[in-house]
N, C-alpha and C positions, 0 to 999 in steps of 0.2 A: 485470378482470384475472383469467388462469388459476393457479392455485394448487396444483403439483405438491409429494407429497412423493416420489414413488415415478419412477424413473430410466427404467421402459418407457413410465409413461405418459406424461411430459415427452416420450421419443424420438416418440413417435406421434405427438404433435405437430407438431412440428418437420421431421418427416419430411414431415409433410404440406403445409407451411409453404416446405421448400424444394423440393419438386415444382410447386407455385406461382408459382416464383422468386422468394422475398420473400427478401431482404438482411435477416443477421439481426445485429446487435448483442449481443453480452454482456457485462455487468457484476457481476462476482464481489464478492462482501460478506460479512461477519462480522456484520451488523447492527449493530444501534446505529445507525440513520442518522441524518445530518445533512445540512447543504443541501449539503456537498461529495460527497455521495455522490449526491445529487439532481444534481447541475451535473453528473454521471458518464450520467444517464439521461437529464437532457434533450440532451448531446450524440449518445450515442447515437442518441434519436429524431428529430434533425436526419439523422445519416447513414446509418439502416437502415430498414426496414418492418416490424422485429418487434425488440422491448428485450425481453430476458433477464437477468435480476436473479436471481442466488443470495443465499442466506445461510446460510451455512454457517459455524459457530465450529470450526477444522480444530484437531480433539488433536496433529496429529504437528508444528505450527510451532511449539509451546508447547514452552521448553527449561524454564521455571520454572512447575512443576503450579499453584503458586499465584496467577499470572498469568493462568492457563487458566479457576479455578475464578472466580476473580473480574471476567471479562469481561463486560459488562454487556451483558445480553438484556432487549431491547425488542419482542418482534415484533408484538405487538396495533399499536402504535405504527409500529412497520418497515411495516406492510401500509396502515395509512390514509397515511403519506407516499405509498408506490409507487403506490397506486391515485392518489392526487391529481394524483401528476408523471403520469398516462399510460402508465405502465409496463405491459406487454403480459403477461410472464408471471412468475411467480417461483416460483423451485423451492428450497423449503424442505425437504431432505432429512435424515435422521437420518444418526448415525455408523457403526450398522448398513447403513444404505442405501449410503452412499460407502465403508465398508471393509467389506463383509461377510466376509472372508477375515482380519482385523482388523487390527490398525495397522502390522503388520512392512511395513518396504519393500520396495515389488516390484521398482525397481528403484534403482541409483544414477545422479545427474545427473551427469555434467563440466562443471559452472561454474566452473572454474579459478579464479584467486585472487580473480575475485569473490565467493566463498561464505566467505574465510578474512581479510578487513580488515572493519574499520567492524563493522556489522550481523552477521558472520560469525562473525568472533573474540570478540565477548557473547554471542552466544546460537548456540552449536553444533547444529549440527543442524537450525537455523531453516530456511533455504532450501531444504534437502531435502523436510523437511516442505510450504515451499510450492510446491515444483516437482511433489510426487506430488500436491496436491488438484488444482493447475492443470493438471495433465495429464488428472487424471480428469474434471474437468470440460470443459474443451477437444472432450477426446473425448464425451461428453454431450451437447453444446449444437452442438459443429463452426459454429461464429460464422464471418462473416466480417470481420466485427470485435470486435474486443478494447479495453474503457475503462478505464484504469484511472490513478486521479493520483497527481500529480508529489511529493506528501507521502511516497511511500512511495517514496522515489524509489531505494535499492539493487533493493527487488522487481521493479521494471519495468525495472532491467536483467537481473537474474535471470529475468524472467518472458522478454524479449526472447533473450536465451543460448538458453531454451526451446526458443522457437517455430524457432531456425536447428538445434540439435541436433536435436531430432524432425522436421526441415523440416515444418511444422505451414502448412495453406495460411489463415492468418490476419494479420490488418495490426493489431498494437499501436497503441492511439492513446491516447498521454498528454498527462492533459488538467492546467491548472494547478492549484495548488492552491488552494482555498476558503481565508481567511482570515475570522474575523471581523470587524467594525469597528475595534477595536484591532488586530490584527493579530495572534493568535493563530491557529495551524492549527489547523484545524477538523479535530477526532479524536473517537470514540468515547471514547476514555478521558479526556476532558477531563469529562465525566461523572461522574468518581471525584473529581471534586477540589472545594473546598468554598469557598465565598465568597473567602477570602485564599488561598487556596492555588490557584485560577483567576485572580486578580490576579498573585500573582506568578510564573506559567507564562508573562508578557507575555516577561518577560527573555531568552526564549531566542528570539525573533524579533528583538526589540528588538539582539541581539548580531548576528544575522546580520545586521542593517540597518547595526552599525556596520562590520561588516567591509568590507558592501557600499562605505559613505560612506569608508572608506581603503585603500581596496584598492590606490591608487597610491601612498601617502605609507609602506609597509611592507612589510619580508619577509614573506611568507606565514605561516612559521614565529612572528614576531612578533605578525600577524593574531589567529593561532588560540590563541594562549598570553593574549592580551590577553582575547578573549571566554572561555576556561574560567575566565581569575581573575573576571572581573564573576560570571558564574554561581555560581560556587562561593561569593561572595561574599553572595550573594544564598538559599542553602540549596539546592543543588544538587550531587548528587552525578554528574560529568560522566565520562561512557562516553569518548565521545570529542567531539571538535570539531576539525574537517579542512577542508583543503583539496582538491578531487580536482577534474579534467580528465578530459574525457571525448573519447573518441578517437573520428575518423572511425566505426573500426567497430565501435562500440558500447562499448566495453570502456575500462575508468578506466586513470587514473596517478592512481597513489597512493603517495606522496604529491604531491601537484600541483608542476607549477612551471610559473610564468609562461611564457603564450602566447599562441596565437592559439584554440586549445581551448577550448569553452566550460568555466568553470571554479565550481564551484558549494563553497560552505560547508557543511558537513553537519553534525548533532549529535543528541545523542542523552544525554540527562539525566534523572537521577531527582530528581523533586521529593521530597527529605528526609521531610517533615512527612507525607506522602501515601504517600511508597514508590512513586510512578505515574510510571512512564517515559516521556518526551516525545521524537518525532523531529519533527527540521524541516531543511530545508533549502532553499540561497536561489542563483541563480545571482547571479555578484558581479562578474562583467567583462560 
């Protein structure tokens, strides 16, 4: 595996890679990996001839510095998973490297009222933040495909808004999401959480399961009021817990209402005890 930190010599690559014609795969990461960021690489390497793996911990998606500081870095670790899955290159860059003009945005995204529900309305400024790395990456790597899963699953429609405002010539491909055995999203920050406090992070799966299990026997409204009490119940302090519909052309109803739309539960919860913020989300029809 090649191991770039610096942005010309990665381009030299790559450059040479697509004079080649080798199809190139990218998948964007904060580290910490897990086997769901691996299930991101080996698809990848089913439908390209060259996996491109970043890791990068981006300053400007962080609205809570202390959330930033306490991100858990693995990368001795990150680099013997990558090389293991086959991973072709990975570009490990500094904050100097990706902002060297530093963190003011250069520019503003139009994600319409997908950047202001859900994931938006918590953490201001989130998506800005993730629309300027993924552009500067985008433009870095110029993939012709993009992997990224379904756990993160407002980002990849943010990241999708992206790719049609900058007409960017790349094919988002989201992939499902990694669960553990139990049935836990497999996250990086599951890392932070401690014997009982990774037991009881099941609960917020376990809710979208029941939503899933009565999705026809309740209002929507009733759905979601029933899983924030179990959670809360359970030591959770719940962002939100939604219903949302997702429209032919990419873009939610929110708040959902029953149709023919695929219609997916969403949530987003602080484990109490831990202070460690959990998303997940479950399609339910």
């Amino acid at each position: 595996m090649y191991l770039f930190k610096r942005k010309d010599d990665l381009g030299r690559l790559l450059s040479t890679a697509k004079k080649e014609g080798k199809r190139i795969g990218f998948v964007p990461t904060m580290g910490a990996l897990h086997e769901g960021h691996l299930s991101l690489i080996a698809a990848a390497k089913e439908n390209s001839d060259l996996v491109v793996c970043s890791i990068f911990v981006n300053p400007t998606q962080f609205n809570d510095p202390a959330d930033f500081e306490k991100y858990p870095i693995t990368i001795d670790q990150d680099v013997t998973l990558l090389t293991a899955a086959g991973n072709d290159v990975l570009f490990l860059p500094s904050v100097q490297e990706m902002y060297p003009n530093g963190l003011a945005p250069e520019m503003h995204y139009d994600f319409g009222p997908l950047e202001t529900v859900l994931e938006g309305a918590h953490r201001p400024g989130h998506f800005q933040g993730v629309g300027q790395v993924v552009h500067k990456l985008l433009g870095l790597v110029q993939p012709d495909k993009l992997f990224m899963g379904q756990k993160d699953f407002q980002q990849c429609l943010i990241i999708n808004r992206l790719i049609k405002l900058l007409q960017l010539d790349v094919e988002l491909v989201i992939c499902p999401t990694k669960r553990e055995a139990d049935g836990l999203a497999m996250s990086s920050r599951n890392l932070r959480l401690n014997p009982a406090e990774r037991q009881n992070a099941l609960h917020i799966s376990q809710a979208l399961n029941g939503i899933k299990a009565h999705i026809h026997d309740a209002p929507l409204k009733e759905l979601s009021a029933q899983g924030i009490g179990e959670l809360e119940s359970n030591g959770f302090d719940v962002d939100y817990l939604e219903m949302v519909s997702i429209q032919p052309d990419g873009n939610i109803s929110f708040p959902a209402t029953a149709g023919k739309d695929p219609l997916y539960a969403v949530v987003a919860a602080k484990e109490t005890s831990s202070g460690v913020r959990l998303i997940d989300n479950m399609q339910v029809n």
